[in-house]
C-alpha positions as CSV (number, residue, x, y, z in Angstrom):
1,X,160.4,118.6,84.8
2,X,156.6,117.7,83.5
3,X,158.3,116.5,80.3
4,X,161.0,114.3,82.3
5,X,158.0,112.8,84.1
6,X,156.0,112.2,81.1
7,X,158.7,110.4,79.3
8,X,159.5,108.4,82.8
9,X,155.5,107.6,82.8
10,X,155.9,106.2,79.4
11,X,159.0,104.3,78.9
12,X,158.8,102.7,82.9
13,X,155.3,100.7,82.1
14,X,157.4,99.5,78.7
15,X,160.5,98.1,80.4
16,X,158.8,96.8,83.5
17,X,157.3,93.3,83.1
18,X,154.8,92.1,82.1
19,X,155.4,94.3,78.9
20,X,158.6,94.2,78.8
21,X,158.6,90.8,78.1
22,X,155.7,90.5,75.6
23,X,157.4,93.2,73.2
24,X,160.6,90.6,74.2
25,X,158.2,88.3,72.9
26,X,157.3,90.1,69.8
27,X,160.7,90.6,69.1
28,X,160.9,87.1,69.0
29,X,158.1,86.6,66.5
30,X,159.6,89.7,64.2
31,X,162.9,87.5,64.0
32,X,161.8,84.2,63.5
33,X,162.4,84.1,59.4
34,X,165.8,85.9,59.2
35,X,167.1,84.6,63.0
36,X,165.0,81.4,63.7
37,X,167.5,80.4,66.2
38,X,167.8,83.4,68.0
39,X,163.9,84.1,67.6
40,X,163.3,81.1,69.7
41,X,166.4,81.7,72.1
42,X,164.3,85.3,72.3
43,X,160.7,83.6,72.7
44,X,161.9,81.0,75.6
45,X,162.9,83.6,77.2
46,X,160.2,86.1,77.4
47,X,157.7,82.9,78.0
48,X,159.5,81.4,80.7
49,X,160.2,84.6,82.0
50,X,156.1,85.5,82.3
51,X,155.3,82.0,83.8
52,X,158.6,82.7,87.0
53,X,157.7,86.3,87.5
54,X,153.8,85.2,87.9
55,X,155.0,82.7,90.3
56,X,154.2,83.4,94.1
57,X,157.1,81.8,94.9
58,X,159.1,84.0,93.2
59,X,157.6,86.7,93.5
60,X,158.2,86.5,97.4
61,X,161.6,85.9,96.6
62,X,161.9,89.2,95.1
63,X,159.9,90.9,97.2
64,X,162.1,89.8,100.5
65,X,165.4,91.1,98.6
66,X,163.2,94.6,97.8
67,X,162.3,94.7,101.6
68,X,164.9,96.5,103.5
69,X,163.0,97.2,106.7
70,X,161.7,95.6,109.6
71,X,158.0,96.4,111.1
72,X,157.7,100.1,112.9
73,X,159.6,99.9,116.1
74,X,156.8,101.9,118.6
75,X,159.9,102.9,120.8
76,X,161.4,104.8,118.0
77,X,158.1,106.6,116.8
78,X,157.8,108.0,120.4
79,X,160.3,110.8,119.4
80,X,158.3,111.5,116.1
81,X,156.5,114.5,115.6
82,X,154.6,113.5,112.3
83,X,153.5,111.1,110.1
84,X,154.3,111.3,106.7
85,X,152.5,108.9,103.9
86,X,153.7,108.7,100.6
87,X,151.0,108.6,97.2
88,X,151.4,106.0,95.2
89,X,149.7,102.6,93.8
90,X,146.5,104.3,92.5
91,X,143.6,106.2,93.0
92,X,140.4,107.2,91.4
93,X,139.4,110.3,90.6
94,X,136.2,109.5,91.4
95,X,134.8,106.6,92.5
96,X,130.6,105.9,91.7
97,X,130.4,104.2,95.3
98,X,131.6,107.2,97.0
99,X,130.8,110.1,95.1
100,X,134.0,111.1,95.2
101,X,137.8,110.2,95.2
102,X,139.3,107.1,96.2
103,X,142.1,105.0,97.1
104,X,142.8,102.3,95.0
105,X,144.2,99.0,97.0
106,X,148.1,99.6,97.2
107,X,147.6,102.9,98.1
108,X,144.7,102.2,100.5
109,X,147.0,99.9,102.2
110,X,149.3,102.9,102.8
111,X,146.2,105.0,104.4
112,X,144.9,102.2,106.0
113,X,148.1,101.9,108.2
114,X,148.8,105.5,108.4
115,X,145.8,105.6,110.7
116,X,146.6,102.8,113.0
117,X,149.9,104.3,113.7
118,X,148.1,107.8,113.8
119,X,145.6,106.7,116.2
120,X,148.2,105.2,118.2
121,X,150.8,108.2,118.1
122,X,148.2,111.1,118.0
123,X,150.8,112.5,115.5
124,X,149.6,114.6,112.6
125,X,149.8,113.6,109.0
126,X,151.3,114.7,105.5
127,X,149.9,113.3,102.7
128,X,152.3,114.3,99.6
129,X,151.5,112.8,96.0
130,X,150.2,114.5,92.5
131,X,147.5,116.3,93.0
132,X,144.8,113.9,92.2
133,X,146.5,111.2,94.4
134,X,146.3,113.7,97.3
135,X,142.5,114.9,96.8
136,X,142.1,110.7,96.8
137,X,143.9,110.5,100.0
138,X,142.4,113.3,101.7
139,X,138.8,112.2,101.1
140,X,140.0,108.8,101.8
141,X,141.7,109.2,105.2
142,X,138.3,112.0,106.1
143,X,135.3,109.1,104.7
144,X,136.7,106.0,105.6
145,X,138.8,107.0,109.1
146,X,137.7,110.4,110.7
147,X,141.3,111.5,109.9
148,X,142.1,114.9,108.4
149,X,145.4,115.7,107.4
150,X,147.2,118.6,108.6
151,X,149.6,118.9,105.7
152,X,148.7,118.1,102.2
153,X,151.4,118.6,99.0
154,X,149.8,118.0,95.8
155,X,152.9,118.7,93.7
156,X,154.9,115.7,94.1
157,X,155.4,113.5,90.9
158,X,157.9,110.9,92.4
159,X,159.8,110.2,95.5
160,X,162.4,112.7,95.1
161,X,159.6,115.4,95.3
162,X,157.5,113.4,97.8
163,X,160.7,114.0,100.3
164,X,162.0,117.8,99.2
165,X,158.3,119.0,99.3
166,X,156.9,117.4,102.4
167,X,160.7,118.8,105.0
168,X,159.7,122.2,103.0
169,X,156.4,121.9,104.8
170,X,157.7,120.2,108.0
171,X,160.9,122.5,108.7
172,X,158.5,125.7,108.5
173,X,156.4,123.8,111.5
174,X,160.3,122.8,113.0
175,X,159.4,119.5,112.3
176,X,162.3,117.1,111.1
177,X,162.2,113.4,112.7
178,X,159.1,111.8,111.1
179,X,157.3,108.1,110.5
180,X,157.6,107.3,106.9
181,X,154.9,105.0,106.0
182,X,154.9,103.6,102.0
183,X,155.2,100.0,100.9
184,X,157.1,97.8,101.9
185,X,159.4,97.7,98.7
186,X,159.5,101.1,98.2
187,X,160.5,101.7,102.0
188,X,164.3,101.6,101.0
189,X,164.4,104.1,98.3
190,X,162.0,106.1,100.4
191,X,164.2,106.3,103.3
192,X,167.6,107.6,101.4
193,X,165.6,110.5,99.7
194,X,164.0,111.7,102.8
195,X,167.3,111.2,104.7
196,X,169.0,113.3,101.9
197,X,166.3,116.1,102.4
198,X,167.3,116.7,105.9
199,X,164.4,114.1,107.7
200,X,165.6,112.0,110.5
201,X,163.2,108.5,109.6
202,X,161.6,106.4,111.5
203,X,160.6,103.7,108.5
204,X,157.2,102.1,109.1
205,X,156.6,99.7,106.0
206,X,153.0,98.6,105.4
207,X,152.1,95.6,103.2
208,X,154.9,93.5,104.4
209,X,155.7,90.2,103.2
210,X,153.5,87.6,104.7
211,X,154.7,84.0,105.1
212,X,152.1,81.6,102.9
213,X,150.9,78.4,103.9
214,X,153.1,76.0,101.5
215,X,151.6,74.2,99.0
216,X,151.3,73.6,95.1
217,X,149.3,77.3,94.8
218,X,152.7,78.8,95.4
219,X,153.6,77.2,91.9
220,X,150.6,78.1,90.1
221,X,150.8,81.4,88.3
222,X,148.1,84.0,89.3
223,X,147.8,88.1,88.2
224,X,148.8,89.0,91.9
225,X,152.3,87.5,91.7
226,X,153.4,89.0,88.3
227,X,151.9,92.7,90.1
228,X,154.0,91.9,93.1
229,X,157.0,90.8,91.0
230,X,156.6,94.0,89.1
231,X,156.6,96.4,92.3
232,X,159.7,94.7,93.8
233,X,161.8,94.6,90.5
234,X,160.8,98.4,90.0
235,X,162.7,99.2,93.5
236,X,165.7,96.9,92.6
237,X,166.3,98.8,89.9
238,X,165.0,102.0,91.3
239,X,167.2,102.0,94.3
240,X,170.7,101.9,91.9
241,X,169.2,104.8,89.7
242,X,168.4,107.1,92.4
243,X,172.1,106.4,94.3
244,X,173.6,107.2,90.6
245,X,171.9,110.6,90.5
246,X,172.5,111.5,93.7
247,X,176.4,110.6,93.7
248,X,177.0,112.5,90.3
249,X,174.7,115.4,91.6
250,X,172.4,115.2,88.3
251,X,169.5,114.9,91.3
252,X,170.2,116.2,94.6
253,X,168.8,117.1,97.8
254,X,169.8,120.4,99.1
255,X,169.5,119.3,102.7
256,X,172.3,116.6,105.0
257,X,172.5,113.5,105.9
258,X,171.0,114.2,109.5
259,X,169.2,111.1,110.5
260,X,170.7,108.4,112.2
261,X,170.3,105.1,109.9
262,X,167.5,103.1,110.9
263,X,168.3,99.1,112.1
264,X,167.7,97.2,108.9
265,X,166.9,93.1,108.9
């Protein structure tokens, strides 16, 4: 399992733009004397590919087909009996202006709204992540909102785990219909794999899409986009892999389909 997750580590980053598309790039450089047509087809490609994906324009684009679900509907989390927020998006293992672990922005925007809905519910939370991304949530949601989690799995390295390991710690409490809170993006594939594992969801996306104020910025290529771009192709492709595993049983949850499907835009 480690070693499936270390190759995953490493060959993800490689695919995903924006490296992905510079080794497309250097492909293109390596071919130019023996395929100088090809080379260039090859170099286009990878350039113009770069300056789209680092578009907020496009990037939104993607990002809306990623999104699968709408804000938390309050009516539905009344029937909840946790709150379960996924690791993910970085953390440090320590942080000088702390003294201590810390959240790193995506994930902090997945703490951040797992205690407003906390505070609103009065539900406990599960954190469930690799172990340093749960000591970083942990200190993160005690420091910077009062909040100690009840639950805490350290031995999750993806999504898959993230949903088998946090029902094994639910069921024991009797626990089944949760609030999911990740990203936005990675709401959809969240959603199936705790489904699978038995959880009835109530999806609560944070870092939604936000309309921009239009204007020529939207064409002007900035580091956020091409981040953004990356997160939403890495569920678009994500999604299709994890429905493939599951349907030929090479990755399978041992638990039903018991949750009624959420309302999806």
């Amino acid at each position: 399992m480690h070693s499936v997750f270390g190759l995953k580590l490493l060959i993800k980053p490689l695919i995903l733009p924006p490296a992905g598309l510079v080794l497309l790039g250097f492909l293109g450089v390596i071919l130019l004397r023996r395929r100088p047509r090809l080379a260039r087809a090859v170099l286009i490609l990878a350039l113009a590919s770069l300056w789209l994906l680092s578009l907020p324009v496009v990037c939104d684009a993607l990002t809306g087909l990623a999104e699968a679900y709408p804000p938390l509907d309050w009516r539905r989390a009344a029937d909840a009996r946790a709150i379960v927020i996924l690791g993910g998006g970085g953390q440090r293992s320590y942080a000088p202006e702390y003294g201590g672990p810390a959240a790193d922005p995506v994930l902090l925007e997945r703490l951040t709204y797992g205690a407003f809905v906390a505070r609103k519910t009065g539900l406990p939370i599960l954190v469930t992540g690799l172990k340093v991304e749960a000591s970083a949530m942990r200190a993160t949601l005690q420091r910077n909102f009062g909040i100690e989690p009840r639950w805490i799995d350290a031995q999750s390295h993806d999504t898959f785990d993230n949903a088998a390991n946090s029902m094994r710690l639910l069921e024991a409490a009797g626990i089944r219909r949760i609030v999911l809170i990740t990203s936005a993006t990675h709401m959809r594939r969240s959603v199936h794999e705790f489904t699978d594992a038995g959880a009835e969801v109530v999806p609560a996306p944070a870092g939604m899409l936000a309309r921009r104020d239009p204007g020529f910025t939207q064409y002007v290529p900035n580091a956020d986009a091409m981040l953004r771009s990356q997160f939403a192709i890495n569920e678009l492709l994500g999604e299709p892999v994890r429905a493939f595993l599951a349907a030929t049983g090479l990755r399978r949850h041992g638990g039903g389909l018991k949750a009624a499907a959420p309302s999806q835009r």
